[in-house]
SEKE-241047 format. One record per residue (C-alpha): z, y, x; residue in three letters. Coordinates in nm, 2 decimals. Example, Ala and Ser with C-alpha at 12.3 -4.5 7.8 and 13.67 -1.06 7.14 Angstrom:
BEGIN
<w->0.78, v->-0.45, u->1.23, res->ALA>
<w->0.71, v->-0.11, u->1.37, res->SER>
This chain:
BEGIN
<w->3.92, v->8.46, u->-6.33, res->UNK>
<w->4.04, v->8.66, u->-6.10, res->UNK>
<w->3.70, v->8.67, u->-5.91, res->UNK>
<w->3.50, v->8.76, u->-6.22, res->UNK>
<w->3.73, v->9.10, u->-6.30, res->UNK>
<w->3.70, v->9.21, u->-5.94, res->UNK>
<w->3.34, v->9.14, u->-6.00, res->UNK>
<w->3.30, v->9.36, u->-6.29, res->UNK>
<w->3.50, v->9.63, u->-6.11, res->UNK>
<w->3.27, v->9.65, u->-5.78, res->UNK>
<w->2.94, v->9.63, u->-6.05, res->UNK>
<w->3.10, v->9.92, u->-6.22, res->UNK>
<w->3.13, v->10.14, u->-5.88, res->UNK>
<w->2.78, v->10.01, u->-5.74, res->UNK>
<w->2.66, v->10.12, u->-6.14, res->UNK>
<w->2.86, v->10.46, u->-6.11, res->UNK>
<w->2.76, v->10.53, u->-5.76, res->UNK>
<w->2.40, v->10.44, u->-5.78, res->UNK>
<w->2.11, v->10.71, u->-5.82, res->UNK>
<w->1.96, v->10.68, u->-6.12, res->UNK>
<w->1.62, v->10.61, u->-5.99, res->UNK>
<w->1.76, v->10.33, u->-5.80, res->UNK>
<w->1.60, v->10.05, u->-6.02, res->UNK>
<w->1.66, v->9.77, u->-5.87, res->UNK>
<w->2.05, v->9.85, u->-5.75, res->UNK>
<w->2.12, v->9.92, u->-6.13, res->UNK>
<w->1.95, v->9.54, u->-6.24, res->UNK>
<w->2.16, v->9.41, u->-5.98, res->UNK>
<w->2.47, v->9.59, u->-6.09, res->UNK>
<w->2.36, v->9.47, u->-6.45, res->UNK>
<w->2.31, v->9.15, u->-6.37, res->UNK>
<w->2.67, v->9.12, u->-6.18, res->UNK>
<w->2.84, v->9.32, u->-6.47, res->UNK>
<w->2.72, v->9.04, u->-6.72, res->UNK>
<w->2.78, v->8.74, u->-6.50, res->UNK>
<w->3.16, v->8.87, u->-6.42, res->UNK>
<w->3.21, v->8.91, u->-6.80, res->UNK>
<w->3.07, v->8.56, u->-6.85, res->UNK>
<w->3.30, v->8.47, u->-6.60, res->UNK>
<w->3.63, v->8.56, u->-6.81, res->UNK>
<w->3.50, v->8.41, u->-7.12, res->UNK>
<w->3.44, v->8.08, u->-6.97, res->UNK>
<w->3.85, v->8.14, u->-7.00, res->UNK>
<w->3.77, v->8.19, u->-7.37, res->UNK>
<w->3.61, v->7.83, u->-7.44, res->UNK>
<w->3.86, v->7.69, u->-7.18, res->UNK>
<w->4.15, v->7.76, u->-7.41, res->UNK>
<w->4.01, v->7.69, u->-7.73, res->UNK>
<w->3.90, v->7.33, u->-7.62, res->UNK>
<w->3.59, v->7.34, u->-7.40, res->UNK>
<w->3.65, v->7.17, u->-7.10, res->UNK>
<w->3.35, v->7.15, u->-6.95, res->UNK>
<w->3.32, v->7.51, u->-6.88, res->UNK>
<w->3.52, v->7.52, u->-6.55, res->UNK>
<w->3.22, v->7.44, u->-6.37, res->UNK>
<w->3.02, v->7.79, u->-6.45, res->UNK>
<w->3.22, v->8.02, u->-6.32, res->UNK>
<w->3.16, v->7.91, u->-5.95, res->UNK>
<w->2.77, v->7.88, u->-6.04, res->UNK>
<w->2.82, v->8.24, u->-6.19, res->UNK>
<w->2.97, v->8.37, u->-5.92, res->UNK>
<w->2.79, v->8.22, u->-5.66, res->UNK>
<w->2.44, v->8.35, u->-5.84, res->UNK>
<w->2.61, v->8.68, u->-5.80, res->UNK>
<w->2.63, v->8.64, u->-5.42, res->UNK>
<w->2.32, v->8.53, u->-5.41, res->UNK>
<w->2.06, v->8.70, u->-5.65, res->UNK>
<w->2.26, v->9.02, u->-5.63, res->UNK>
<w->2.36, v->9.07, u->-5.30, res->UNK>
<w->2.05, v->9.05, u->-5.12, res->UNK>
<w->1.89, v->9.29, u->-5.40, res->UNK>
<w->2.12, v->9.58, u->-5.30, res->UNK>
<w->2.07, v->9.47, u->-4.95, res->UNK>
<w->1.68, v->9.47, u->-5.01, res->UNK>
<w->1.76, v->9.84, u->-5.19, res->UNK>
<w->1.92, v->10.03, u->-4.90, res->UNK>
<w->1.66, v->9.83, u->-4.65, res->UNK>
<w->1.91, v->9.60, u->-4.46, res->UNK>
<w->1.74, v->9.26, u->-4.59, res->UNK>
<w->1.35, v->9.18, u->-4.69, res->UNK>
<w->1.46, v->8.85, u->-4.74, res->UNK>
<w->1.61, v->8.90, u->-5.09, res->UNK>
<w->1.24, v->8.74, u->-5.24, res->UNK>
<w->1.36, v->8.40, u->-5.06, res->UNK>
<w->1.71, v->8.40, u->-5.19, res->UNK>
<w->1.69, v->8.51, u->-5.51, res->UNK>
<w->1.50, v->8.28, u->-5.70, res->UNK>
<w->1.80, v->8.04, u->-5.53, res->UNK>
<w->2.11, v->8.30, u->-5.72, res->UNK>
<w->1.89, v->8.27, u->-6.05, res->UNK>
<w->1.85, v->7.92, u->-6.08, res->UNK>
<w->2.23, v->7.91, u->-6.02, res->UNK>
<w->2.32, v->8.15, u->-6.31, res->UNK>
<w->2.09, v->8.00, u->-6.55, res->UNK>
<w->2.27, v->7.64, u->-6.43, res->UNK>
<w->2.57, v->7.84, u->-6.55, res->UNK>
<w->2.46, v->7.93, u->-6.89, res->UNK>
<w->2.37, v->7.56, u->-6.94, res->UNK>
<w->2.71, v->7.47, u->-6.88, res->UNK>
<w->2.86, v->7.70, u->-7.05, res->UNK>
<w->2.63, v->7.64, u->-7.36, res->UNK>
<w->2.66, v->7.29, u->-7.31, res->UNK>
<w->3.01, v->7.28, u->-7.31, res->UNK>
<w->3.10, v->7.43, u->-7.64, res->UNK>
<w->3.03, v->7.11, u->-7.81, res->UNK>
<w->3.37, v->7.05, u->-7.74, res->UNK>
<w->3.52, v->7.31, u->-7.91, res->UNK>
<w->3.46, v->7.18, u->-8.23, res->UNK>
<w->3.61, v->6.82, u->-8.17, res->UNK>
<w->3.92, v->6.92, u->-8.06, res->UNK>
């Protein structure tokens, strides 16, 4: 959890600190803001019974690293590679919203 609200802090300053005709740094800041808030919620359905959500915060997280990561590198022209890994980061945060989805069936039985 701890992971997922330093997250949401360095999308904030990347969000902040980003021109606003950067389009593709702000998805990416978007897109980390949301998966680091999905991060701490997993917390949510963790304490009220589900489980089976510890599993999507590493796949959030590690769809962070790498769908987001090598779009801001892509951005400021470090990486051209970020059409290869990205399609790799999105299949892992969808993987986590499965989870996570799939998991509050528990939530209800206990």
């Amino acid at each position: 959890m701890r992971l997922g609200s330093i997250n949401g802090h360095v999308a904030l300053l990347v969000l902040l600190l980003t021109d606003e005709h950067a389009d593709s740094m702000r998805l990416g800041a978007q897109v980390q803001f949301m998966h680091g808030m999905a991060t701490l919620a997993c917390a949510t359905f963790m304490n009220i019974g589900a489980s089976g959500a510890r599993p999507a915060p590493t796949f959030f997280l590690g769809g962070i690293l790498l769908y987001c990561l090598p779009t801001y590198a892509e951005a400021i022209g470090i990486l051209g590679l970020a059409a290869l890994i990205s399609p790799i980061g999105l299949s892992a945060l969808i993987t986590g919203w499965i989870i996570l989805a799939w998991s509050a069936k528990d939530i209800d039985r206990s």
